[in-house]
KOLLO-629411 format. One line per field, with one value per residue (C-alpha): x, y, z. Coordinates in pm, 1 decimal, padded with zeros to 6 digits, always signed. Each point is the difference from the previous one (the first is absolute). Last residue first. Layout:
REM KOLLO-629411
x: X,...
y: Y,...
z: Z,...
REM end
This chain:
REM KOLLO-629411
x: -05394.0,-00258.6,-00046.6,-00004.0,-00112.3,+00104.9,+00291.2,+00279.9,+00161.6,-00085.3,+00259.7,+00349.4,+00108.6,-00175.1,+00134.8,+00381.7,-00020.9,+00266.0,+00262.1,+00251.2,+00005.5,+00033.7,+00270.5,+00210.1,-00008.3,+00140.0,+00274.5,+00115.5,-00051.9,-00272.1,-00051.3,-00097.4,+00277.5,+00293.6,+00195.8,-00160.0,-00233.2,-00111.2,+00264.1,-00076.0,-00367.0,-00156.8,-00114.7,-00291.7,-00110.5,+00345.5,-00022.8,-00159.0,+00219.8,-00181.0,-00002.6,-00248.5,-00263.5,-00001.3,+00012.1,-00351.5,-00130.2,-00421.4,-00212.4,-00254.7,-00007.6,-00300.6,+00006.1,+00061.7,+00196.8,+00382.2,+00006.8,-00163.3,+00240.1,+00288.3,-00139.3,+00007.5,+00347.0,+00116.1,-00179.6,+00170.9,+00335.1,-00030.1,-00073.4,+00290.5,+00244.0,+00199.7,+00072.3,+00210.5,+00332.8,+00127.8,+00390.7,+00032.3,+00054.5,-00404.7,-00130.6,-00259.9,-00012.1,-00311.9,-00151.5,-00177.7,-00178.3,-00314.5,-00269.2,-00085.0,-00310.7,-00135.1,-00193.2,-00190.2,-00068.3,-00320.2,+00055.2,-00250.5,+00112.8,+00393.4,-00191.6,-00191.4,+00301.5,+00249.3,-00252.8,-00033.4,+00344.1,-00029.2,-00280.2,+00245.3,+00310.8,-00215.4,-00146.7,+00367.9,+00068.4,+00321.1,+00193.7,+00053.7,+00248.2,+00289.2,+00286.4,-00077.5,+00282.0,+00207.5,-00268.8,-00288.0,-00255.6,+00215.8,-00095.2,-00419.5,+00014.9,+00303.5,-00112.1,-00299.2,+00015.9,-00029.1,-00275.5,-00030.4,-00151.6,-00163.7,-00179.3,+00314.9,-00052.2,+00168.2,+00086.3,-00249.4,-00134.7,+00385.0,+00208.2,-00226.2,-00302.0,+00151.1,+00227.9,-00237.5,-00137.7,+00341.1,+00166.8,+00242.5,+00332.4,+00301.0,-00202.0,-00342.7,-00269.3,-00324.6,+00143.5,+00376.9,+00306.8,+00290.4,+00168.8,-00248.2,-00172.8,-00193.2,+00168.6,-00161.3,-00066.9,-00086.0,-00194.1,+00061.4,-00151.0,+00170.8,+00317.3,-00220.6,+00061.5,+00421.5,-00114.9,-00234.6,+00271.5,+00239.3,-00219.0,-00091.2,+00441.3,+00001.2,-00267.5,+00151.6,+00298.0,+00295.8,+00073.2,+00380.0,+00189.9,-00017.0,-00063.6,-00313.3,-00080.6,-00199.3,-00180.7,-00275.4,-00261.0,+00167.0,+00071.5,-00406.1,-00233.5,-00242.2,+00101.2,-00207.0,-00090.4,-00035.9,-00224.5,+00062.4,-00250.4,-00013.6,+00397.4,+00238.0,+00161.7,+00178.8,+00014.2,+00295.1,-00075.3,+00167.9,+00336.7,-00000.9,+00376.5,-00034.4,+00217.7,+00341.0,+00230.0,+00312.3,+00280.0,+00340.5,-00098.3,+00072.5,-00353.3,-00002.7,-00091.4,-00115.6,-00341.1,-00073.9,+00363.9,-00098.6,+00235.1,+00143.8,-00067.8,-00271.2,-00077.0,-00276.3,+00102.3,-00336.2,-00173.1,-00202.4,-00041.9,-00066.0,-00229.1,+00058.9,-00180.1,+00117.9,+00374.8,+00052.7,+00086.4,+00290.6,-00031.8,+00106.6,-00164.0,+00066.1,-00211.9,+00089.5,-00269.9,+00205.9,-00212.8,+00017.9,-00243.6,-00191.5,-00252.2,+00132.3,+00030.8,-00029.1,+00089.8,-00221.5,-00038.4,-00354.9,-00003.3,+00103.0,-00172.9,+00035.1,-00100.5,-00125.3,+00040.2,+00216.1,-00020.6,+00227.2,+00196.3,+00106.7,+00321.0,-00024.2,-00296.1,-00303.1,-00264.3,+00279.1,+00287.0,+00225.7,+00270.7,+00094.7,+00292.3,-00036.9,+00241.5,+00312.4,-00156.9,+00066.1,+00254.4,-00024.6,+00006.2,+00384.8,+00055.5,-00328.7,-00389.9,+00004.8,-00259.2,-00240.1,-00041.4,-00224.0,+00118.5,-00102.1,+00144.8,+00002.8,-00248.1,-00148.1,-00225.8,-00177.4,+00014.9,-00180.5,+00104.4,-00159.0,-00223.4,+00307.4,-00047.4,+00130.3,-00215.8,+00176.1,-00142.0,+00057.5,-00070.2,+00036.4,-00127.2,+00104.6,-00134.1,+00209.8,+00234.4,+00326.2,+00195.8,+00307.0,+00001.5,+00286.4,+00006.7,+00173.3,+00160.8,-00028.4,-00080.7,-00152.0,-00101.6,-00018.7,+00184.6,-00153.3,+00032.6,-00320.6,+00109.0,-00186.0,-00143.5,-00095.6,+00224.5,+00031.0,-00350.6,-00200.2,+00104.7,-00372.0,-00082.2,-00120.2,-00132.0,+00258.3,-00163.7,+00008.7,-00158.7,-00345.3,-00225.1,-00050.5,-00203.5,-00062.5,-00308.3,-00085.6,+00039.6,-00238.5,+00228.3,-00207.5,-00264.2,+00352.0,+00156.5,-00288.1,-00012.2,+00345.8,-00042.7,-00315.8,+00098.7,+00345.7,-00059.0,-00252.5,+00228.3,+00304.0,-00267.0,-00055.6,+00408.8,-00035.3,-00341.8,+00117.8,+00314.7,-00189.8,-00255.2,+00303.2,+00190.0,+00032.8,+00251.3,+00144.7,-00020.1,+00221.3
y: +20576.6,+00283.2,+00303.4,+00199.6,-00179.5,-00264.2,-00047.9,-00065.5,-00329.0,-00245.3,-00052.8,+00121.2,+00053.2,-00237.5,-00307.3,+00119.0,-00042.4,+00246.8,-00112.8,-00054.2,+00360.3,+00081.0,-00262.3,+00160.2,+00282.8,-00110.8,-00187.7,+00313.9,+00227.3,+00117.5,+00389.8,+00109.1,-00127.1,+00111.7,-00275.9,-00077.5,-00260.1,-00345.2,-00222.3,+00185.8,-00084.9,+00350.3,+00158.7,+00080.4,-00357.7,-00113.6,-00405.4,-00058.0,+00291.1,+00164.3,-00038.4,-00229.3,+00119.8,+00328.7,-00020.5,-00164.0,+00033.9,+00087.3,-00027.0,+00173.7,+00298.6,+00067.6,-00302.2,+00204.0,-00318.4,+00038.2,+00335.4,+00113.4,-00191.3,+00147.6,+00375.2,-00098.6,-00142.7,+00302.7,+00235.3,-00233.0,-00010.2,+00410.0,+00011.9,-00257.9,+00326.6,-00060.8,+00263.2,+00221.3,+00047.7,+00049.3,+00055.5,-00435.5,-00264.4,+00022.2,+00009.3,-00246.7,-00164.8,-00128.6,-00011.4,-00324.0,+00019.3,+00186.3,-00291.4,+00031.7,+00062.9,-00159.8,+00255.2,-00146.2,+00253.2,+00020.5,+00406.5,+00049.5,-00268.0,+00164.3,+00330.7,-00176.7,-00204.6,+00361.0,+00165.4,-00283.6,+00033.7,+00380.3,-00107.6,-00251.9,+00248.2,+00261.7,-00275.8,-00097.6,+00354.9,+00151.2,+00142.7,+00433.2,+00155.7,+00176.3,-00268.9,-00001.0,-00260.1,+00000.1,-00114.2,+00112.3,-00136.7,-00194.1,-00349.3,-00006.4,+00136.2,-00172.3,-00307.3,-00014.3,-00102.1,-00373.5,-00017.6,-00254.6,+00110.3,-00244.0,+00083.4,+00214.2,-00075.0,+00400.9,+00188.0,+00293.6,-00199.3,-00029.5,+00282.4,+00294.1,-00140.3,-00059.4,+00296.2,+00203.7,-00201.9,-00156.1,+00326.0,+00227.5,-00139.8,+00048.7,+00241.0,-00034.6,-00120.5,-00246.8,-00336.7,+00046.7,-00065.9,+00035.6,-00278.4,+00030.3,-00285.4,-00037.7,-00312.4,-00163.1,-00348.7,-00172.7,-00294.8,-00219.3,-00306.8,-00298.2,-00000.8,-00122.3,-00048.9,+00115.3,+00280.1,+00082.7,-00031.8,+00223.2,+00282.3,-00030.6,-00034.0,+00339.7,+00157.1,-00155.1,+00219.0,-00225.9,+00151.4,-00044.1,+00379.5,+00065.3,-00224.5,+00054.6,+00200.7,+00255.9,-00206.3,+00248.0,-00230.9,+00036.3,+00392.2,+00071.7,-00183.4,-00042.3,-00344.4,-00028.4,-00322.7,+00000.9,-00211.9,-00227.6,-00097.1,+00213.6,-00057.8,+00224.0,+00324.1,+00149.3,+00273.0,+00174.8,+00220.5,+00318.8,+00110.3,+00344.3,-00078.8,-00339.2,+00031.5,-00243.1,+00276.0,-00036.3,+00214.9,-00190.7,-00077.3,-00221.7,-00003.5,-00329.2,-00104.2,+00403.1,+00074.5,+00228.3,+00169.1,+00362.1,+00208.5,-00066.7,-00268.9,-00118.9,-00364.5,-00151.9,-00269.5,-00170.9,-00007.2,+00261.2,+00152.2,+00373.3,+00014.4,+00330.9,+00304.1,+00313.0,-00065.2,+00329.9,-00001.0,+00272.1,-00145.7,-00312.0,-00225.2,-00361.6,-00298.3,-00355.8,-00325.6,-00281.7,-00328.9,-00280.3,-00318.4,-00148.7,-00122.9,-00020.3,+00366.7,+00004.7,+00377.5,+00137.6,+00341.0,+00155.2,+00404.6,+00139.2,+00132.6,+00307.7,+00124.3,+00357.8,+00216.4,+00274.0,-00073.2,-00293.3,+00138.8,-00337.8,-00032.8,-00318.7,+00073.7,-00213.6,+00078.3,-00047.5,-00204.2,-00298.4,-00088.4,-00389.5,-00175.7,-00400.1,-00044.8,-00045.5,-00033.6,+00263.3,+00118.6,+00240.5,-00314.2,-00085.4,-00383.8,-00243.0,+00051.2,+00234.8,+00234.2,-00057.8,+00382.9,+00280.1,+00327.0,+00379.0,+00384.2,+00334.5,-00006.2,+00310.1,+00101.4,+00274.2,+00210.8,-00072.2,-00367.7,-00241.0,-00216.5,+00018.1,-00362.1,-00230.2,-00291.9,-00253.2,-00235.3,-00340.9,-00253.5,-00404.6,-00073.5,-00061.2,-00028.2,+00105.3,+00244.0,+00067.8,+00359.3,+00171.4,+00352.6,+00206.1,+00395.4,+00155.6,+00350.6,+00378.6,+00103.9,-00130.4,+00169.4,-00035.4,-00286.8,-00326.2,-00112.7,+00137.0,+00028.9,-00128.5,+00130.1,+00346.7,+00291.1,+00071.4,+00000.4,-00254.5,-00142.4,-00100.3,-00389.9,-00223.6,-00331.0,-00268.2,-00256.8,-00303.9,-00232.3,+00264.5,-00184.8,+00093.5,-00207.6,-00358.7,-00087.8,-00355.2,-00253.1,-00036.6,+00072.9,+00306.6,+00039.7,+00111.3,+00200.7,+00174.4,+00088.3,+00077.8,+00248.7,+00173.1,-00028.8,+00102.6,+00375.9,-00038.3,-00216.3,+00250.9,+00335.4,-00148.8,+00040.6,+00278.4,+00177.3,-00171.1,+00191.4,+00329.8,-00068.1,-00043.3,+00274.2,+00214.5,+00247.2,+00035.1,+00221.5,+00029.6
z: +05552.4,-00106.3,+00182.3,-00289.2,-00330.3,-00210.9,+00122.4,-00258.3,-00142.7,+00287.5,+00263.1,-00061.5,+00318.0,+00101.2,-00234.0,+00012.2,+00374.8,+00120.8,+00291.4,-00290.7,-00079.7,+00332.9,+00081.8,-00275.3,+00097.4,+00369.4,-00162.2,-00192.6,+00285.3,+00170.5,+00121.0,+00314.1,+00233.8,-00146.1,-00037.9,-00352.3,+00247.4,-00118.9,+00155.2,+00308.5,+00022.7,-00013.6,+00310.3,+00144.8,+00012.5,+00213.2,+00065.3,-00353.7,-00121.2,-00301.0,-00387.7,-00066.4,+00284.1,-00075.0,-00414.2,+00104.9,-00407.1,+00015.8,-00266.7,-00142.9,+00254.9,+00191.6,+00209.6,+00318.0,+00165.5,-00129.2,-00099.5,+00295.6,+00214.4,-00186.2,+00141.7,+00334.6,-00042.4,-00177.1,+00241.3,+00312.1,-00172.6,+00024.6,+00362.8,+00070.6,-00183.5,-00329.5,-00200.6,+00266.3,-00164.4,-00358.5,+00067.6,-00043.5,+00289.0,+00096.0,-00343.4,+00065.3,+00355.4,+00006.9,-00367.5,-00083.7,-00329.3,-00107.0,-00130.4,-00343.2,-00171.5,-00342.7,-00246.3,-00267.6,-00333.6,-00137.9,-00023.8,+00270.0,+00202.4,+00015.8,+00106.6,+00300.7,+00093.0,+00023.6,+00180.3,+00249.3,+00057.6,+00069.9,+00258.6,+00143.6,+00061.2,+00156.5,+00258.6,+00077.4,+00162.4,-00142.2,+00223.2,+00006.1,-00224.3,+00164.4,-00075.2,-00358.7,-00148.3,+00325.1,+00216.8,+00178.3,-00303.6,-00295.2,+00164.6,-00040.8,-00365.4,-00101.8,+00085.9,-00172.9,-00325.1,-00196.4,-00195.2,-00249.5,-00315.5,-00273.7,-00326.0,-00147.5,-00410.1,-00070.7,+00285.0,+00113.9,+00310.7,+00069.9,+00057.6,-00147.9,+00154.7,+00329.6,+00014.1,+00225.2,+00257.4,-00009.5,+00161.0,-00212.7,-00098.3,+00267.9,+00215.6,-00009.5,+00255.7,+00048.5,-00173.1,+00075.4,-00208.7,+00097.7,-00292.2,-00217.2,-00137.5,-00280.2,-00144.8,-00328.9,+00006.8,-00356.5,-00028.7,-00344.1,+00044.9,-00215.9,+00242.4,+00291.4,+00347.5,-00144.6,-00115.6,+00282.6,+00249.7,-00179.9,-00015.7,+00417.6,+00014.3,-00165.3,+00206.5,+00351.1,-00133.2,-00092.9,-00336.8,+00077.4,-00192.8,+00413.9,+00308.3,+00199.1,+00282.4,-00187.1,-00255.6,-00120.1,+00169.6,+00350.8,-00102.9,-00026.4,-00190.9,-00306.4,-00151.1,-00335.2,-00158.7,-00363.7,-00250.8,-00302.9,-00186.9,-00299.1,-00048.9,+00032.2,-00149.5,+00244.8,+00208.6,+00201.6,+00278.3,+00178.6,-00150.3,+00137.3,+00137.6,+00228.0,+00297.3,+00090.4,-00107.8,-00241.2,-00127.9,-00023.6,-00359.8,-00258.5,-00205.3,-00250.0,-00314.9,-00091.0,-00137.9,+00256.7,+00047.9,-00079.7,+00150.2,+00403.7,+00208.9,+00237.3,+00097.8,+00193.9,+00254.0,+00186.3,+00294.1,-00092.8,+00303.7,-00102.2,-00271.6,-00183.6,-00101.5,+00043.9,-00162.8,-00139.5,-00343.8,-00163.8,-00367.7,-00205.9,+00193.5,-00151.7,+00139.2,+00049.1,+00059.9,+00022.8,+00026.4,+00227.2,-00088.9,+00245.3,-00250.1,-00317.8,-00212.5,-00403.1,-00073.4,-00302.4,+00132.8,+00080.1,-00016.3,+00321.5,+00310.5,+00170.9,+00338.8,+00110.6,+00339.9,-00202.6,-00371.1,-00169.0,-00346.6,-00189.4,-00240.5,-00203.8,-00192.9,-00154.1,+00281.1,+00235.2,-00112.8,+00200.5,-00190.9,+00070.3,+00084.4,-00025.8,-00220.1,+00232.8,+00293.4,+00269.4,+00293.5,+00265.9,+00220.2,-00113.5,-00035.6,+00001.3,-00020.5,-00310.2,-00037.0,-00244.7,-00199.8,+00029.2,-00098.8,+00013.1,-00102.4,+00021.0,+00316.4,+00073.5,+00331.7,-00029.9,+00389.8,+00314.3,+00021.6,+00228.7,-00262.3,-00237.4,-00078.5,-00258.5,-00152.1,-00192.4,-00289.8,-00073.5,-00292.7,-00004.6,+00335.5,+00393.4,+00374.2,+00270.7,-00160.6,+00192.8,+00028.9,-00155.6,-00003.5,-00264.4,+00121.9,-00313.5,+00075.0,-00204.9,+00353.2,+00338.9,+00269.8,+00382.6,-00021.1,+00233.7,+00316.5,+00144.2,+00325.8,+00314.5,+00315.1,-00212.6,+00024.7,-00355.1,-00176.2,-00144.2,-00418.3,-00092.2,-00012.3,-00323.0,+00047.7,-00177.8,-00210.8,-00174.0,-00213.0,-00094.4,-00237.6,-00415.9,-00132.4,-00234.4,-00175.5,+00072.4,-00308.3,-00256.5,-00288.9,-00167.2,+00273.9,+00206.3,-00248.1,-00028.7,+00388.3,-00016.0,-00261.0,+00143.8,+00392.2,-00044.7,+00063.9,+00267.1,+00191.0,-00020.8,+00099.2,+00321.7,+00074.4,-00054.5,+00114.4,+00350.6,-00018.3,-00089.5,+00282.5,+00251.3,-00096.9,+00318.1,+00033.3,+00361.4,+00249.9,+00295.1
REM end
């Protein structure tokens, strides 16, 4: 399958906001003497392409959509008094049009569809409502005076008022979206019996901080993306990482983006394309990111001989460490500090679903070989031992019950949470950037 690729043009993007406010802001700032404040990235969703019928899983979303309103509601990390969105058609092969855009708080009681009353905003392009995406391109709107706290939920709705295939998703977004019919963007509230749980080419969502903050980004696979966890909850270990530096420190403002991808793998594609490939677009490309944890690996030593790609060869342990050290030595050349994660316990994953065959003693032994090099190579920053918090003291390969979604590969609530407790705040962060590669 071939995909278009739009990384350059996304990069060009979101590049092209900072060079745009540098002159006013930067006179602004010599006028009061206060920092200059920026756009930074608060959250994201990395996009996926729609794969073929026949794969392990469905997609679980429409094929098209027509003359309907899709209305997402996600949570910021960090906040600020403007906002733009950025939409993606990075998987399309055909113009993608949007008729219309709003941004509005979402309300955190009653209906989930529903909003604010005055907080609904029209989102324009270049000074219009109705925006015309190419194939393989993102947009991003004009700034929009919407004061956001930290944390806050926002509805983000679109209106596609022609025949749109839906090319470019995000598949686990752990989180009702609502479609209906006509134009209902600036509507109270969307009653509909039409939802999915996927993101629909809604792909980041900026705001206007201050000069100091910064962004961490989590670049994963399902276990970052939340699989596991409880829905419309924000109880990825991403989410409870944002809430822990709020409360550490309400003055800072660091953001955490999520970059994971529920399938993903760091050699292969399939559901997203491989992290050697998306790691610039996903996060090296976000605005303020200076940290990445890395959190990937699973997928590419259990997907061999089973259900997902039963005729591919295993994965030998030295391939997965030489694309790792890829990923470090292009994180150091953008002064940007990389943190690895340890691959968590997976004996016995899948093993009461239709997906058979991931787990295998000869795989555990690649992921433990590999989680020793995380742990002693020194190449990384820092190092997070999601292992050792999240595993059964009297059963390693396993997770401790209390931690485990039930299906043996993926945490749930409580085990999230003890992953983003298990990080030290102080390494991961560290000092601001490296100054060079190799640095720690």
């Amino acid at each position: 399958m071939r995909f278009p690729m739009s990384y350059p043009k996304f990069a060009a993007a979101l590049t092209l906001l900072s060079f745009l406010t540098i002159p006013a802001t930067t006179t602004q700032a010599a006028e009061t003497g206060r920092a200059a404040p920026h756009w930074s990235a608060s959250w994201t969703a990395s996009p996926q392409p729609a794969w073929e019928d026949g794969f392990a899983l469905p997609t679980n979303i429409p094929a098209t959509l027509s003359n309907q309103t899709v209305r997402q509601i996600v949570r910021l990390s960090i906040g600020g008094k403007r906002a733009r969105v950025v939409l993606s058609n990075e998987y399309g092969t055909t113009p993608l049009t949007i008729g219309a855009a709003h941004i509005a708080r979402a309300a955190l009681s009653g209906n989930g569809s529903e909003i604010v009353a005055g907080s609904d905003r029209v989102l324009t392009f270049g000074g219009h409502s109705e925006v015309t995406i190419a194939p393989g391109a993102p947009v991003v709107s004009d700034p929009i005076d919407l004061a956001l706290a930290p944390l806050a939920q926002v509805a983000v709705s679109i209106f596609l008022p022609q025949t749109t295939p839906l090319a470019t998703f995000h598949w686990d977004g752990k989180q009702t979206a609502y479609i209906a019919p006509g134009n209902l963007t600036a509507a109270p509230l969307i009653k509909t019996d039409q939802t999915v749980e996927a993101r629909v080419f809604l792909s980041t969502i900026l705001v206007e901080a201050p000069a100091a903050s910064r962004v961490v980004a989590a670049f994963g696979d399902s276990i970052t993306d939340g699989a596991g966890s409880t829905s419309n909850s924000n109880r990825r270990w991403p989410d409870l990482l944002a809430q822990r530096l709020l409360k550490a420190d309400s003055r800072q403002q660091i953001g955490v983006i999520n970059a994971g991808i529920s399938g993903a793998r760091v050699l292969s594609d399939k559901m997203g394309v491989n992290a050697l490939a998306r790691f610039d677009r996903d996060v090296l490309n976000q605005p303020d990111v200076d940290t990445v944890i890395l959190l990937m690996g699973i997928n590419d030593i259990g997907w061999p001989s089973s259900s997902f790609t039963p005729d591919d060869p295993a994965l030998p342990a030295d391939r997965l460490i030489a694309a790792y050290r890829q990923l470090i030595a292009r994180a150091h050349l953008r002064h940007v500090r990389i943190v690895g994660a340890t691959l968590t316990p997976f004996e016995g994953a899948l093993e009461n679903t239709d997906l058979k065959s991931y787990y295998s003693e000869a795989k555990d032994q690649t992921r433990q070989t590999v989680n020793q090099w995380i742990r002693s190579s020194g190449e990384f920053d820092a190092v997070i031992d999601f292992d050792a918090a999240v595993r059964d003291p009297r059963h390693p390969r396993r997770f401790l019950p209390a931690y485990d979604s039930g299906d043996h590969l993926h945490p749930g609530d409580r085990g999230y949470r003890a992953m983003a407790d298990a990080i030290d705040l102080a390494a991961l962060l560290g000092s601001r950037r490296p100054a060079r590669v190799g640095t720690k």
